[in-house]
N, C-alpha and C positions, 0 to 999 in steps of 0.2 A: 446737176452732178457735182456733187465736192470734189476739188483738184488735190491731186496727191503733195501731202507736203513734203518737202525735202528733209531727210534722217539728218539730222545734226550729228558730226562727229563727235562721240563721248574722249572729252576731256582727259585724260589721266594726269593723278600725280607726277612729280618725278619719283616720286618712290614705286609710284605700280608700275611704270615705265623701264624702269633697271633691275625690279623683284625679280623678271623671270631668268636676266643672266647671272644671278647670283644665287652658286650652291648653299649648303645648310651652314654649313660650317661659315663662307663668306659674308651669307644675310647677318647670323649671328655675328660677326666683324662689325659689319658698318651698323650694328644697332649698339654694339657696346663701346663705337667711336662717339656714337652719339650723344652716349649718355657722360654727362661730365663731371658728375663723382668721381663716376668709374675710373676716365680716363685720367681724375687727378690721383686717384690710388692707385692705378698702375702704372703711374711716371714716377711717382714717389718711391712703388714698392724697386723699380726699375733702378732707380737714383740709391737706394738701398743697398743693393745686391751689386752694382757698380763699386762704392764705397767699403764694404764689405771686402770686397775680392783686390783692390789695389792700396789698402790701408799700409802694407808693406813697402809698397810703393813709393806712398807719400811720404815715410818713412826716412827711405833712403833717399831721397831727396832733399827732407828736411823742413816740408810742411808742416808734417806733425810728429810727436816724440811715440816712444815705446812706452810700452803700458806700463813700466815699472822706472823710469826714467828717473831720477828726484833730485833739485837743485838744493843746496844747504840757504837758507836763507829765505825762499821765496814758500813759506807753508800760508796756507790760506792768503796766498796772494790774488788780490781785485783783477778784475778784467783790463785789459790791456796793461799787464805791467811786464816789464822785460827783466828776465833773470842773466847774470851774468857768473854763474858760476858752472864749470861742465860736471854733469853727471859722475866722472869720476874726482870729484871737487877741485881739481886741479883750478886756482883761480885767472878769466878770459882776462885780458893788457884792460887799464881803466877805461872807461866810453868806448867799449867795442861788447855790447849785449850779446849774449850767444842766443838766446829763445825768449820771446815772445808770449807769452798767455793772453789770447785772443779773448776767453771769455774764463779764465783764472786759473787758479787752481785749486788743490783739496791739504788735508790738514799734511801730507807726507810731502809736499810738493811737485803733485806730479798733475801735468796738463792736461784740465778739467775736458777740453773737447777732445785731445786724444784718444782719450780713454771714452767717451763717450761714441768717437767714431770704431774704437775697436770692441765697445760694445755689442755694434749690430749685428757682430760677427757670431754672436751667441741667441740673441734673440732672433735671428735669420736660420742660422742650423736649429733650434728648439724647434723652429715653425715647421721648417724642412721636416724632421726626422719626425717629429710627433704626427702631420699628417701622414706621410708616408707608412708609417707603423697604423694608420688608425684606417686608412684605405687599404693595409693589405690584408690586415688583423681581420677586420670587418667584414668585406666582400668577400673575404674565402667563407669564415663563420654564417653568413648572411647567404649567402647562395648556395650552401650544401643544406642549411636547413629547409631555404624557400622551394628549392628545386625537389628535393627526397617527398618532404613533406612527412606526411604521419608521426608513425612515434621518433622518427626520427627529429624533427620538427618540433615533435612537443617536448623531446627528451633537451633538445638543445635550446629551446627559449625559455624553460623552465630556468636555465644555469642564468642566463641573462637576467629573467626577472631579479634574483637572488642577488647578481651583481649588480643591480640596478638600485637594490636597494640599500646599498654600502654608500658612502659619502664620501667621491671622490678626492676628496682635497686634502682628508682627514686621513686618508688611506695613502695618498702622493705624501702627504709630511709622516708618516709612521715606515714607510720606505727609506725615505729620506736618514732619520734618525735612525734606523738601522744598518743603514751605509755607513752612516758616518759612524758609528760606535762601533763598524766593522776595521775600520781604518786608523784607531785607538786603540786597537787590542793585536798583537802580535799574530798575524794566519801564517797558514801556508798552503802551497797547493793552487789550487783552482783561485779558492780566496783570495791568494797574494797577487795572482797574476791578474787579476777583476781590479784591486785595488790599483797596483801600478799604473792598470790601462786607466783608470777612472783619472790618478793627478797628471797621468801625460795630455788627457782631454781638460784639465782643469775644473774636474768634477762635473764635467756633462754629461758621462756616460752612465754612470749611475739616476741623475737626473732624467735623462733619455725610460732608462728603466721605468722607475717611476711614473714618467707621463705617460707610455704606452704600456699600462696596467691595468686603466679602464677607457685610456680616450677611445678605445673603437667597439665599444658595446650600442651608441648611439646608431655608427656607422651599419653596424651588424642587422640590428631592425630596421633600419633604411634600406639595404641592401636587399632583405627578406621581402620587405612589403614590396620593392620595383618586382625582385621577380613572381613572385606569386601574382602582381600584373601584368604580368607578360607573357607567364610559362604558358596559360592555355587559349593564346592565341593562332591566328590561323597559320603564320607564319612557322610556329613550333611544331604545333601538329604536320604541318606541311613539312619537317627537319627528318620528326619522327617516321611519318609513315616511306620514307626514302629511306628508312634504315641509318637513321645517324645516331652515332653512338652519343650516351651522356654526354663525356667532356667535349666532343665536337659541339654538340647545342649547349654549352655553358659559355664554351670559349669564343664563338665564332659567331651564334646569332643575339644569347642574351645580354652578356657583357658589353658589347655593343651600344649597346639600346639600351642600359643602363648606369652607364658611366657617365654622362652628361649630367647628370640629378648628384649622383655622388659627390664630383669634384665642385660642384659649386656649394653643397654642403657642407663640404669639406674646408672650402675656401672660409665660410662664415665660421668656423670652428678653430681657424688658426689663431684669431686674439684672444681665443681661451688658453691655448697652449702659449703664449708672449704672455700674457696677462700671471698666469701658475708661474712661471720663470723666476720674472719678476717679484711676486709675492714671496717665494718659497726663497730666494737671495738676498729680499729682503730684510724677512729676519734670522736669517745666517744658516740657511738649509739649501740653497742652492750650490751655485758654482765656486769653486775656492781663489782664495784670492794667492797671488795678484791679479785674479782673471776678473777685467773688467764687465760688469755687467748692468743695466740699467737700474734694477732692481736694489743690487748693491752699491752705486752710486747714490740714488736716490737716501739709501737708510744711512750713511756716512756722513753725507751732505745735513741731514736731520736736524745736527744737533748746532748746526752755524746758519741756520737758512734766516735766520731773524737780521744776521748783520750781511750776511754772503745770501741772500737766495739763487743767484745763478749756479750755487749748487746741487741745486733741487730742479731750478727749474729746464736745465738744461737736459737731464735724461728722463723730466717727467714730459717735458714737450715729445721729444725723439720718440717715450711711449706710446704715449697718447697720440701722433699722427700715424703712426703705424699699424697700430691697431684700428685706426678710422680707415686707415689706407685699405687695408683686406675687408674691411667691415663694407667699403662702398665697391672693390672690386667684385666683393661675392656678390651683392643685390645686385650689380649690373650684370653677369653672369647670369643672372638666375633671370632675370627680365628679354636678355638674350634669348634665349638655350629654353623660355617656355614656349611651348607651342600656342598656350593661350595667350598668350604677353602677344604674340608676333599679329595673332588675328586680332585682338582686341585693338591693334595699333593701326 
């Protein structure tokens, strides 16, 4: 007679040992702590939106100058060189420097990182507003057609295809030049009052216009294809046959259950909207100046980068990590927040 062997206790990870005290939303935490893009683009975007909010701060302190600051003397002045004359020229007692340029300045003389810190302040609302406008544009457009369906569905992705077939960039700079040729010509009315608000924003609200004119046609068939996945599950049918109205089951059980897929979509689609900014300030269709902006540092800087490149390469850096930043926060989101990612792992 064979003697019975003793069961070995099955092993566990420490991950299958702590997986069952951690809700969805938590497992999704400690899997996006893990991954370490993510968490360098979300200390970045974090250190961003920190800087952004107390630049006025640093300010009155004396860290760093106002976006329009300018010392007589110091134009295209080298990194670390000390200006001694104050902004309203009044000349400082000799060998007592009033400001610093840490890493220079630009041809009016005004400090290269200042203005590069009060940059982010535009490339942080552009990202702001444009997904905001492209999640709310989207999801309402995208779920009255997935949910209806029929000709309603086919009447509404029919307008999308059309818009899908326009070339957004070319469509954001022909906005743009029509803004700006609106603000050349004498209005009144609705018109004057769009325009005032547009240079009190320093030409981002018309900007704003422009990018949420097609960023949420993407978001729109994303939105469509989640629920048309979801509407005829058992969950739904289990909504409906209890008697729950339409927007009860849009609001309460779909939306739900389809917002996680969105915002990480959404998340990958914000260095388009930085990156358009950029471009379109570039060459002289974005934000007006003296409103600092990466874009328009960068094309000012242009034309000295050969003897100065810390003119260039200072808001092309700030671009460039920020747009990496969201670019690696979205993948770990989306590596998160998959249901396959989680089993696969």
């Amino acid at each position: 007679m064979t003697p019975i062997q003793p069961v070995r206790p099955i092993s566990l990870s420490h991950d299958e040992r702590i997986a069952p005290s951690r809700s969805f939303w938590g497992d999704a935490w400690y899997r996006l702590t893990r991954n370490r893009l993510a968490v360098f683009g979300l200390t970045f975007i974090a250190v961003l939106i920190l800087v952004a909010l107390s630049a006025d701060l640093l300010r009155s302190i004396g860290l760093i100058e106002g976006i329009n600051d300018q010392h007589r003397g110091s134009s295209l002045a080298p990194p670390m060189t000390c200006a001694v004359m104050q902004p309203n020229q009044q000349p400082y007692p000799a060998g007592m420097p009033q400001f610093c340029y840490v890493l220079g300045s630009d041809a009016l003389g005004r400090d290269l990182l200042s203005r590069t810190l009060f940059g982010t302040r535009v490339s942080l609302a552009v990202a702001l507003v444009g997904s905001l406008l492209s999640l709310g544009i989207g999801i309402i457009y995208g779920v009255t057609s997935g949910y209806y369906g029929g000709r309603v569905d086919n009447f509404m992705m029919r307008i999308i295809d059309f818009l899908y077939g326009i070339p957004s960039l070319v469509l954001v700079i022909l906005f743009q030049t029509f803004f700006k040729s609106l603000e050349l010509e004498e209005s009144s009315g609705i018109a004057q009052g769009l325009i005032h608000l547009d240079r009190s924003m320093g030409g981002l609200f018309f900007l704003f216009i422009a990018l949420g004119a097609l960023s949420w046609i993407s978001m729109a068939r994303l939105a469509r294809a989640e629920v048309l996945s979801q509407k005829q599950r058992e969950y739904i049918e289990a909504a409906r046959a209890m008697g729950a109205s339409d927007m009860r089951i849009i609001f309460v059980h779909l939306l739900p259950n389809i917002t996680g897929p969105l915002i990480v979509a959404e998340t990958l689609q914000i260095p388009g909207y930085i990156f358009t900014e950029a471009f379109l300030s570039f060459i002289g269709l974005g934000v007006e100046p003296p409103t600092p902006s990466w874009g328009s540092l960068i094309s000012t800087g242009r034309s000295s980068m050969i003897t100065l490149p810390n003119l260039v390469l200072l808001p092309g850096i700030a671009l460039a990590l920020t747009t990496l930043s969201f670019n690696f926060l979205g993948d770990g989101l989306r590596d998160a927040l998959d249901p396959h990612m989680r089993r696969g792992k």
